[in-house]
Structure formats: structure tokens, C-alpha cells
Backbone as XML, in Angstrom:
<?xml version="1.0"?>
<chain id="A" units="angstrom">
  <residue number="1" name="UNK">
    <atom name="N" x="131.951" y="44.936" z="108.341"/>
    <atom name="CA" x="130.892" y="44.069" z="107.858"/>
    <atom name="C" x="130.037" y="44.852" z="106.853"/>
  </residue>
  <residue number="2" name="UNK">
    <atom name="N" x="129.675" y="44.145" z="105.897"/>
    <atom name="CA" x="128.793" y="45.151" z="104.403"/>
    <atom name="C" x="127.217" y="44.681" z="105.097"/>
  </residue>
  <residue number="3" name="UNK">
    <atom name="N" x="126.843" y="46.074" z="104.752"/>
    <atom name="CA" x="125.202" y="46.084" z="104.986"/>
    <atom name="C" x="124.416" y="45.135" z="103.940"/>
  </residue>
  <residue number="4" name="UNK">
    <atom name="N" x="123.558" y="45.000" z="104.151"/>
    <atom name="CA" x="122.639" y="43.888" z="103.153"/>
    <atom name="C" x="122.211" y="44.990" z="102.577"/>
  </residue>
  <residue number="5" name="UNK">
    <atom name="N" x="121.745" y="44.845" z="101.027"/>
    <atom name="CA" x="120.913" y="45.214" z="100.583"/>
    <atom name="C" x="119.602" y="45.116" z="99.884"/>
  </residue>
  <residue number="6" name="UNK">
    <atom name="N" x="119.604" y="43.491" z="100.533"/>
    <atom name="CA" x="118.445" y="42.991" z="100.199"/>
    <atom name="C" x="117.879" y="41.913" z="101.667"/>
  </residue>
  <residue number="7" name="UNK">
    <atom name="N" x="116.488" y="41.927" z="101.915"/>
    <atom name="CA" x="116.679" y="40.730" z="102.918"/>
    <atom name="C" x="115.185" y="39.912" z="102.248"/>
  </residue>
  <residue number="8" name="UNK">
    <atom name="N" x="115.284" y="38.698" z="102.676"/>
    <atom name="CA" x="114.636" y="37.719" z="102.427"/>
    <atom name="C" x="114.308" y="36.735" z="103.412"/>
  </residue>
  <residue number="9" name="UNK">
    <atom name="N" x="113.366" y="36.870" z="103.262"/>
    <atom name="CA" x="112.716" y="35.813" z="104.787"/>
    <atom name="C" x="112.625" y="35.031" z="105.198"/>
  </residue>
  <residue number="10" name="UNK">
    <atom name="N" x="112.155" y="33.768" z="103.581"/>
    <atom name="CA" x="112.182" y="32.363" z="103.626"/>
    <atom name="C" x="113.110" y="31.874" z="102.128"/>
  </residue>
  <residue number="11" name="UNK">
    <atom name="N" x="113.842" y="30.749" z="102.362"/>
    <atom name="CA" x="114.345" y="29.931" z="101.284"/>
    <atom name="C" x="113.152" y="29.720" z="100.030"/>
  </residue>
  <residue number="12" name="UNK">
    <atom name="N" x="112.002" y="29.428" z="100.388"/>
    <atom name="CA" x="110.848" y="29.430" z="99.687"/>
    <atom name="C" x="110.464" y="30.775" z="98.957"/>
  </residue>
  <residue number="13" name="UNK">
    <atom name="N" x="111.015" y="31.973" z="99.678"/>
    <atom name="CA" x="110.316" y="33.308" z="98.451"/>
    <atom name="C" x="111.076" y="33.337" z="97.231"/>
  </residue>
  <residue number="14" name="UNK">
    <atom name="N" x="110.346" y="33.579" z="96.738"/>
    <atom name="CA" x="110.980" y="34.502" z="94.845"/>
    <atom name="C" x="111.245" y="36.037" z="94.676"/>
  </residue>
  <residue number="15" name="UNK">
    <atom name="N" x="110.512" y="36.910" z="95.982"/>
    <atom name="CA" x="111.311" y="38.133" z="96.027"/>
    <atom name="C" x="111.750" y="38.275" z="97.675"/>
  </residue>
  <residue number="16" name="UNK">
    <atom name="N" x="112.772" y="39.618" z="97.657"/>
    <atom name="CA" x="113.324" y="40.301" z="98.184"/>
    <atom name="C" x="112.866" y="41.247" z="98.595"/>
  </residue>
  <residue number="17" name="UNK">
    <atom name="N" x="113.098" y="42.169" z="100.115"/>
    <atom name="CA" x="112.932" y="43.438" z="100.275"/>
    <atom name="C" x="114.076" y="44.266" z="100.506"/>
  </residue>
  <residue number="18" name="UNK">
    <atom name="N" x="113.915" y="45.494" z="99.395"/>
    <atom name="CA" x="115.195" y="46.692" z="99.772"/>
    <atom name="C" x="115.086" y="46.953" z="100.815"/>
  </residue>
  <residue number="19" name="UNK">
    <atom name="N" x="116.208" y="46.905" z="101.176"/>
    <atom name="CA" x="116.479" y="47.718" z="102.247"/>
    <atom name="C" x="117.366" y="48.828" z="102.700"/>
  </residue>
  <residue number="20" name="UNK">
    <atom name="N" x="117.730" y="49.415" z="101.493"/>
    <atom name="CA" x="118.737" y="50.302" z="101.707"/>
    <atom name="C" x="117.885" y="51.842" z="100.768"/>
  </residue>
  <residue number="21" name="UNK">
    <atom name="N" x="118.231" y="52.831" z="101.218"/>
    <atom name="CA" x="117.691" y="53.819" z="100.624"/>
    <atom name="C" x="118.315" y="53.972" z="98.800"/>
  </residue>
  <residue number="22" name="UNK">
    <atom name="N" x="117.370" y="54.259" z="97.732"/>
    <atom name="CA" x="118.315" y="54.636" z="96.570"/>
    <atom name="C" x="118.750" y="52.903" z="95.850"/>
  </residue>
  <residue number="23" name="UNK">
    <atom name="N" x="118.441" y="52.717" z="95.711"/>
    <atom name="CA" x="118.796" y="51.162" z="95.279"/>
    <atom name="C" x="118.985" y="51.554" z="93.685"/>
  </residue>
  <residue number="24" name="UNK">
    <atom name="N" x="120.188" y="51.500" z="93.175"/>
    <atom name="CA" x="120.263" y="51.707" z="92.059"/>
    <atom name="C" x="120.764" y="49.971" z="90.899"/>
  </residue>
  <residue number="25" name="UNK">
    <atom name="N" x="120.264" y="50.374" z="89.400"/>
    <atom name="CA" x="120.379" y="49.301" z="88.628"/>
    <atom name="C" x="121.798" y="48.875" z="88.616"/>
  </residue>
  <residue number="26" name="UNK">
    <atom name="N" x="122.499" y="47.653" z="88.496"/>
    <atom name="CA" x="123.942" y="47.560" z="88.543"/>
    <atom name="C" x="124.654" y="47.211" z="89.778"/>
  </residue>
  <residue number="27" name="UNK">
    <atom name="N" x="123.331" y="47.838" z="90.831"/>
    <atom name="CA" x="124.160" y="47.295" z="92.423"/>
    <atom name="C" x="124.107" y="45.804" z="92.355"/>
  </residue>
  <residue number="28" name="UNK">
    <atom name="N" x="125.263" y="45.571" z="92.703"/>
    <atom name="CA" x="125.984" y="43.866" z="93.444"/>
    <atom name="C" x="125.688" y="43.687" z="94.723"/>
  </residue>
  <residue number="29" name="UNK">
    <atom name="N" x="124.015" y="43.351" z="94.744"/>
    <atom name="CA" x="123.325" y="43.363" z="96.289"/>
    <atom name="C" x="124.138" y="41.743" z="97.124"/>
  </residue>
  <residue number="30" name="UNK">
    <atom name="N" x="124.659" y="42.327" z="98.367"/>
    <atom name="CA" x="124.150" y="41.450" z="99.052"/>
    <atom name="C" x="122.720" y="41.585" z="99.556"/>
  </residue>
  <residue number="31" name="UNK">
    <atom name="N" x="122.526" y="39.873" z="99.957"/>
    <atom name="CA" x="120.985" y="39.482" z="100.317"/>
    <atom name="C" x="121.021" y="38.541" z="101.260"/>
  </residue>
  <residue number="32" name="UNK">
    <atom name="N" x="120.364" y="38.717" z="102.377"/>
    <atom name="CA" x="120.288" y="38.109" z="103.510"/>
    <atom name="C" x="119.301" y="37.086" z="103.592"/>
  </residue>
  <residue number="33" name="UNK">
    <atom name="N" x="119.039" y="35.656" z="103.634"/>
    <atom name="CA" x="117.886" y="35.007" z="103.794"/>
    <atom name="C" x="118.077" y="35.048" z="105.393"/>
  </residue>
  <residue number="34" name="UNK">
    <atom name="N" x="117.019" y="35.690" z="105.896"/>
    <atom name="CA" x="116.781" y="35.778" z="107.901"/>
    <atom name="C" x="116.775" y="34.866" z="108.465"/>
  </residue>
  <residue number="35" name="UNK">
    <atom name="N" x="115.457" y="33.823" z="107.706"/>
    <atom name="CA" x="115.521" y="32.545" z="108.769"/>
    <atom name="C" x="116.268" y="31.809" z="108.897"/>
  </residue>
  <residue number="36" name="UNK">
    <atom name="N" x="117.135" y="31.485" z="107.996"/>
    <atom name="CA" x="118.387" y="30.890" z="108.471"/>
    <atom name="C" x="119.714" y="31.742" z="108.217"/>
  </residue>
  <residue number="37" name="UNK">
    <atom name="N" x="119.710" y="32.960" z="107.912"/>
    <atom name="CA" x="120.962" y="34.270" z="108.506"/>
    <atom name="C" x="122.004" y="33.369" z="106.984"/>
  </residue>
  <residue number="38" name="UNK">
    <atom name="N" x="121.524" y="32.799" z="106.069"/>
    <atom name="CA" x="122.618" y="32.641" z="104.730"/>
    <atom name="C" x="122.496" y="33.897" z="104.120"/>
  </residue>
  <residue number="39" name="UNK">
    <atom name="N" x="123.599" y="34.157" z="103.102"/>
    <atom name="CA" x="123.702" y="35.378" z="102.231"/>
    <atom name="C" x="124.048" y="34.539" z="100.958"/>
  </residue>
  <residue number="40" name="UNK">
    <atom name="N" x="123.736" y="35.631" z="99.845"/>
    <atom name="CA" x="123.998" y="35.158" z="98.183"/>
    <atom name="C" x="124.085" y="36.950" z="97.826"/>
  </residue>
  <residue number="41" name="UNK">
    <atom name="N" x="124.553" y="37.063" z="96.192"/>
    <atom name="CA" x="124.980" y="38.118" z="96.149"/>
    <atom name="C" x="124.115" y="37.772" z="94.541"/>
  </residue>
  <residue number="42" name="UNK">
    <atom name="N" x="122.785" y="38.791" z="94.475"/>
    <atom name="CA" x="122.353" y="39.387" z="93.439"/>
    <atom name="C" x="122.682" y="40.200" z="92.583"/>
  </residue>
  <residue number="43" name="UNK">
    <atom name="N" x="122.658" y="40.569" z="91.276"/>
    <atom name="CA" x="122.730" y="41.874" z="90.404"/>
    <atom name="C" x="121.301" y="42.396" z="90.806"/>
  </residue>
  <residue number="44" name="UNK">
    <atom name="N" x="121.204" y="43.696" z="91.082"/>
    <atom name="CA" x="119.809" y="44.963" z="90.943"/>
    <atom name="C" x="119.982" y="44.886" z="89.386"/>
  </residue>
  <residue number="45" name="UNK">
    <atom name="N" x="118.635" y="44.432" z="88.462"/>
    <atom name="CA" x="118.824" y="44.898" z="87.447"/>
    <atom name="C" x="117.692" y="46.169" z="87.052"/>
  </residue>
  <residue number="46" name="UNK">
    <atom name="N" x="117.284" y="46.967" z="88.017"/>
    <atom name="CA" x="115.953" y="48.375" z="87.715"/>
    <atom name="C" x="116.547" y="49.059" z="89.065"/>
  </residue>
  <residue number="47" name="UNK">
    <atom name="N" x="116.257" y="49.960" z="89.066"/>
    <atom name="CA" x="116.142" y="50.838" z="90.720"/>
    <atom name="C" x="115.141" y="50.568" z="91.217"/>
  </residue>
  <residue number="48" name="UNK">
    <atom name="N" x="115.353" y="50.446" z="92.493"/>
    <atom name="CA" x="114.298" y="50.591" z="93.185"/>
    <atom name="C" x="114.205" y="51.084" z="94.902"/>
  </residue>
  <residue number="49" name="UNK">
    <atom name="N" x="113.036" y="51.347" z="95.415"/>
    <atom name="CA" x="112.846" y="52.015" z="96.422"/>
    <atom name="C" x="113.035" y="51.401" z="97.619"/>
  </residue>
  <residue number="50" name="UNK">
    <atom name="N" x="113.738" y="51.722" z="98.845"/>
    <atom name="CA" x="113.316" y="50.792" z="100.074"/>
    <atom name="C" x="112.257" y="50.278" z="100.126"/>
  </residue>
  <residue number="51" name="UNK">
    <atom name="N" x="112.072" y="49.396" z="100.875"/>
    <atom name="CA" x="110.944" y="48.682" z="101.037"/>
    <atom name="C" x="109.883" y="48.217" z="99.958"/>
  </residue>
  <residue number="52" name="UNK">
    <atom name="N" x="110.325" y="48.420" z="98.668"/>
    <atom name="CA" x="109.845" y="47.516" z="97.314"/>
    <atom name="C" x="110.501" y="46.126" z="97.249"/>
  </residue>
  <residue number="53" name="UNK">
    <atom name="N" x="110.359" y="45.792" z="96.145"/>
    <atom name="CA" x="110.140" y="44.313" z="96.137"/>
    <atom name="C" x="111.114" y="43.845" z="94.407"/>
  </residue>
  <residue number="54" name="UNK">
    <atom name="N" x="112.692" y="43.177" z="95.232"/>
    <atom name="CA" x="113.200" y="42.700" z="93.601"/>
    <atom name="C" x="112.633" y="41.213" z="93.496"/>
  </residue>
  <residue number="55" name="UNK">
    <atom name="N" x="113.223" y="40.532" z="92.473"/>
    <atom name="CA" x="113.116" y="39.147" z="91.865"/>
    <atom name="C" x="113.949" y="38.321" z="92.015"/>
  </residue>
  <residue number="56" name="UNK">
    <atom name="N" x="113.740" y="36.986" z="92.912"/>
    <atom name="CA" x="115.171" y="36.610" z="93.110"/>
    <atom name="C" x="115.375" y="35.516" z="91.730"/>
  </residue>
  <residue number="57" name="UNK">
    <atom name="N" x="114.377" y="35.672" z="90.702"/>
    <atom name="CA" x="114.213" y="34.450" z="89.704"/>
    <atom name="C" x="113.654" y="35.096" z="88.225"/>
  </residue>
  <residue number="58" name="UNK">
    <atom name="N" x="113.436" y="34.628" z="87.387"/>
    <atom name="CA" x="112.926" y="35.603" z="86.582"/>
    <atom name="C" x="110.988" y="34.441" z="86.753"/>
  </residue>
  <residue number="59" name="UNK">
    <atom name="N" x="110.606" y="35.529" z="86.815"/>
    <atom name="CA" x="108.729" y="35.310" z="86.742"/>
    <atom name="C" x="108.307" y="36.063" z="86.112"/>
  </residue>
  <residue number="60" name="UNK">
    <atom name="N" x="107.076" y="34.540" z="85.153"/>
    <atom name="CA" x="106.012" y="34.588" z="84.334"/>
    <atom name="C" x="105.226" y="35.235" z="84.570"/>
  </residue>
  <residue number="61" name="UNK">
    <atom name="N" x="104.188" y="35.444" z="83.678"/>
    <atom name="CA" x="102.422" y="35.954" z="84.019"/>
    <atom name="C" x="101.753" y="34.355" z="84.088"/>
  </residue>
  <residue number="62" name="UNK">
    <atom name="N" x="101.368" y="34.727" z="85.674"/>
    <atom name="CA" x="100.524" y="33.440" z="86.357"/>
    <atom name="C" x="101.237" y="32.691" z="87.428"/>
  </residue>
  <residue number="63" name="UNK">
    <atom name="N" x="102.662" y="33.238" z="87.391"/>
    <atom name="CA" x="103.805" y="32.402" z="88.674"/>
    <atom name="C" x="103.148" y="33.458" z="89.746"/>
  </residue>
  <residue number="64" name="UNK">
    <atom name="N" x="102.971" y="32.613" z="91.169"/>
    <atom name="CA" x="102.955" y="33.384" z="92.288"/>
    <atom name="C" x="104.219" y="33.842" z="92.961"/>
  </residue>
  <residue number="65" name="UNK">
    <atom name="N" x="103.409" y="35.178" z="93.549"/>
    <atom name="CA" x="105.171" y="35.555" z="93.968"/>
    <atom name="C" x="104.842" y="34.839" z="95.367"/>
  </residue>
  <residue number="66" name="UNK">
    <atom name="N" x="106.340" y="34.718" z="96.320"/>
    <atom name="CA" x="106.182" y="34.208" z="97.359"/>
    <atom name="C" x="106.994" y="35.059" z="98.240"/>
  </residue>
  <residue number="67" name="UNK">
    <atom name="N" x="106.204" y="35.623" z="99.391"/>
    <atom name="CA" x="107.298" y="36.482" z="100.771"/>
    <atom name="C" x="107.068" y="36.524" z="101.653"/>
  </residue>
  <residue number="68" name="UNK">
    <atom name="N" x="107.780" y="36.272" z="102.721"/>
    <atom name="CA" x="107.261" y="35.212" z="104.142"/>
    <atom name="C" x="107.222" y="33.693" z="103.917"/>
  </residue>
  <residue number="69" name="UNK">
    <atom name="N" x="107.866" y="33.201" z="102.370"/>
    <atom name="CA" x="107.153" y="31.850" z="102.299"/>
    <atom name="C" x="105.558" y="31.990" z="102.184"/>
  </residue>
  <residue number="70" name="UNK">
    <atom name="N" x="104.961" y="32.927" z="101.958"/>
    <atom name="CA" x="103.673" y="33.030" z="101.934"/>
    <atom name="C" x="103.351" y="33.639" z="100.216"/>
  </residue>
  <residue number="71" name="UNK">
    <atom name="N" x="102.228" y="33.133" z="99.751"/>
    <atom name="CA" x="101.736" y="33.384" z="98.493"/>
    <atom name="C" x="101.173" y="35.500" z="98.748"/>
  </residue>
  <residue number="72" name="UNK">
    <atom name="N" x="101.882" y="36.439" z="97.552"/>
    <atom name="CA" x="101.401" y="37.599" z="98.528"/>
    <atom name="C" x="100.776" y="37.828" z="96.989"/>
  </residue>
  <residue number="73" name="UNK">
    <atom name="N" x="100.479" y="37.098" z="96.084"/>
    <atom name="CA" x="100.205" y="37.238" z="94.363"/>
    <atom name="C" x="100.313" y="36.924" z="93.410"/>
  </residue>
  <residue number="74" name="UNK">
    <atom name="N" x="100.014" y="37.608" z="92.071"/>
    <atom name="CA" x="100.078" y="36.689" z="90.961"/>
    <atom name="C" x="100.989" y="37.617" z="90.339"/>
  </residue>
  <residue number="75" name="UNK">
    <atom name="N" x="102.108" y="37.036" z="89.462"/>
    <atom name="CA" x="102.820" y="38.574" z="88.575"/>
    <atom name="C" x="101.972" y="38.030" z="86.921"/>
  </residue>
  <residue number="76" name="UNK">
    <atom name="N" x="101.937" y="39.105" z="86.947"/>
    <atom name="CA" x="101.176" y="39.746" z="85.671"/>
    <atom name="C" x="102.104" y="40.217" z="84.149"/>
  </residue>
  <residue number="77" name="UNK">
    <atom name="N" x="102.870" y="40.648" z="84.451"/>
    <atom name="CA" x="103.888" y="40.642" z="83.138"/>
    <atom name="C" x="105.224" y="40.148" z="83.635"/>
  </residue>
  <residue number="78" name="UNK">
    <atom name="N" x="105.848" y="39.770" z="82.220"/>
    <atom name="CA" x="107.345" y="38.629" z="82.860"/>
    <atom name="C" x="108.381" y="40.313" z="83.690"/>
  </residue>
  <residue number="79" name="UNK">
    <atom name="N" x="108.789" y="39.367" z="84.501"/>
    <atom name="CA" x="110.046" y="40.089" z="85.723"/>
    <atom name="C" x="110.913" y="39.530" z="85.643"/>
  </residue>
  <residue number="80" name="UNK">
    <atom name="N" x="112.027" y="39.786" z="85.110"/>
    <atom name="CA" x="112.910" y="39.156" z="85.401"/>
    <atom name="C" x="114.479" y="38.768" z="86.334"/>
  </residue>
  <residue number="81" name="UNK">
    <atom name="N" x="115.090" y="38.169" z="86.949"/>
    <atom name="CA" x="116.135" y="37.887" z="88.410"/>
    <atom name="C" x="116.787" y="39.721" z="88.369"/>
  </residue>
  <residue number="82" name="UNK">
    <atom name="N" x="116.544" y="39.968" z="89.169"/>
    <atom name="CA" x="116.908" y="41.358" z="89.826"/>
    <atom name="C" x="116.322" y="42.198" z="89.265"/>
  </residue>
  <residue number="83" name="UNK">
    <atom name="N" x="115.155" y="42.210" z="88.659"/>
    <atom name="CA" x="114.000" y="43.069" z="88.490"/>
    <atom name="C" x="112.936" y="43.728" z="89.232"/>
  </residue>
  <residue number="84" name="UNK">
    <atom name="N" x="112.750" y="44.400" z="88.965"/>
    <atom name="CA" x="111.925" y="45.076" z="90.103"/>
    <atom name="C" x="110.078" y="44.522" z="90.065"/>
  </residue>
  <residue number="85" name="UNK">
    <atom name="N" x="109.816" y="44.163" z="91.214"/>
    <atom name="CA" x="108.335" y="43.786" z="91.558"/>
    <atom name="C" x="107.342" y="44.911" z="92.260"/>
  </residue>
  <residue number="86" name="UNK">
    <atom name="N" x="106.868" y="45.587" z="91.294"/>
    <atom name="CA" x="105.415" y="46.138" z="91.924"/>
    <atom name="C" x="104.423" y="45.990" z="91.162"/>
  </residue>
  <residue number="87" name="UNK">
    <atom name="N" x="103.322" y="46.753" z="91.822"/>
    <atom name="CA" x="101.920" y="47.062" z="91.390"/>
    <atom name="C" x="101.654" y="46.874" z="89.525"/>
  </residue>
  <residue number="88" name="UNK">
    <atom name="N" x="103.147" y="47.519" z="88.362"/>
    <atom name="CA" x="103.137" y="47.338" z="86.832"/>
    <atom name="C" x="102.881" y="45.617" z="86.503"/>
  </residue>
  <residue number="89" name="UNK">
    <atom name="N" x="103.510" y="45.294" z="87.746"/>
    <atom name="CA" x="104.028" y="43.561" z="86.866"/>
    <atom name="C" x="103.576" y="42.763" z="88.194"/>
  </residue>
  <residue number="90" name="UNK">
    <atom name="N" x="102.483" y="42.766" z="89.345"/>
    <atom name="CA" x="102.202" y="41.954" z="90.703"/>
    <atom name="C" x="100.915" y="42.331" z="90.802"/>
  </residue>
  <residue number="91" name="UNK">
    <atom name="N" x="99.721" y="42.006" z="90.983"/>
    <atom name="CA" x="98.515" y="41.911" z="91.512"/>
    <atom name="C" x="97.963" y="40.737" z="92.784"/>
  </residue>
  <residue number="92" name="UNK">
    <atom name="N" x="97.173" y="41.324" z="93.572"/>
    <atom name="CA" x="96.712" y="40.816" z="94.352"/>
    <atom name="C" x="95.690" y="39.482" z="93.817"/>
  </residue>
  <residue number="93" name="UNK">
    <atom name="N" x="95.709" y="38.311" z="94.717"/>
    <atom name="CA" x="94.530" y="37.218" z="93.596"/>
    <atom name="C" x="93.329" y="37.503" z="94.545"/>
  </residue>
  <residue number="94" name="UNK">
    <atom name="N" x="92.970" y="38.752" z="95.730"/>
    <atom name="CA" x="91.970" y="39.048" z="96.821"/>
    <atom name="C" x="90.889" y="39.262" z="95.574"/>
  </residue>
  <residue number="95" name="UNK">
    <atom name="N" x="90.976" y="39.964" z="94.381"/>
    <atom name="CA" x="89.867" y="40.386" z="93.327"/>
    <atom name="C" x="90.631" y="40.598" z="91.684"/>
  </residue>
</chain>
């Protein structure tokens, strides 16, 4: 059985969490949506770190991201589907 390398929580989010150490650009992630245990198979298009955050879509400046099905922000510069989501291109809407 292939490890996930991405999991996802709700049908409703727009990102992903790594989950594998080393996540490099080019990986052919599998991705797990949990709550209902479906898989889909992403391109990684940036590296990124466990427990960061890819794109399952490409997002604007002003689209909220969504994880848990829950609003966790606003992205701030465009991201685009297997791009990497942090702190450069995601802000909090708390301030």
C-alpha cells in the first residue's frame, strides 16, 4: 500500500497537509481526503516541509483558504494547484 503524501480533511478545503518528510517539487502526491478515506493524485509543484500547507486549486489574493472545512485565512499573493501555502502568500484575517 503507498503512503499518502498529502492528507486533507474536508471535501470543502483548498489546501492539504504534508505529510511526509522532504516533499520535493515534481512529486506525484497521493492525497487522502480523511473524512470520507477518498484519494486523488496531485503534482507538488514547490517543496515543501511536513506539516506545511500545498494548494489543492490555484488561489487569488482575497480567496480564503479552507482546512478542517474551516476558514484558517486570506491568501495574499496568487498560489497556484500544488503550490506551496505559507506565511509569503496566507495571512491570518485575526488583524
Amino acid at each position: 500500500m503507498e503512503t499518502p503524501h498529502l492528507l486533507v480533511h474536508s471535501p470543502k478545503d483548498n489546501v492539504g497537509v504534508v505529510v511526509i518528510e522532504g516533499l520535493e517539487a515534481g512529486t506525484d502526491m497521493l492525497c487522502v481526503i480523511t473524512e470520507n478515506d477518498t484519494t486523488f493524485r496531485l503534482k507538488a509543484e514547490a517543496d515543501a516541509p511536513i506539516g506545511h500547507k500545498i494548494a489543492l486549486a490555484d488561489l487569488q489574493p482575497g480567496d480564503t483558504a479552507i482546512k478542517y472545512g474551516e476558514d484558517i485565512g486570506k491568501i495574499v499573493a496568487p498560489v497556484g494547484k500544488g503550490g506551496y501555502v505559507h506565511t509569503h502568500n496566507l495571512k491570518t484575517k485575526r488583524w
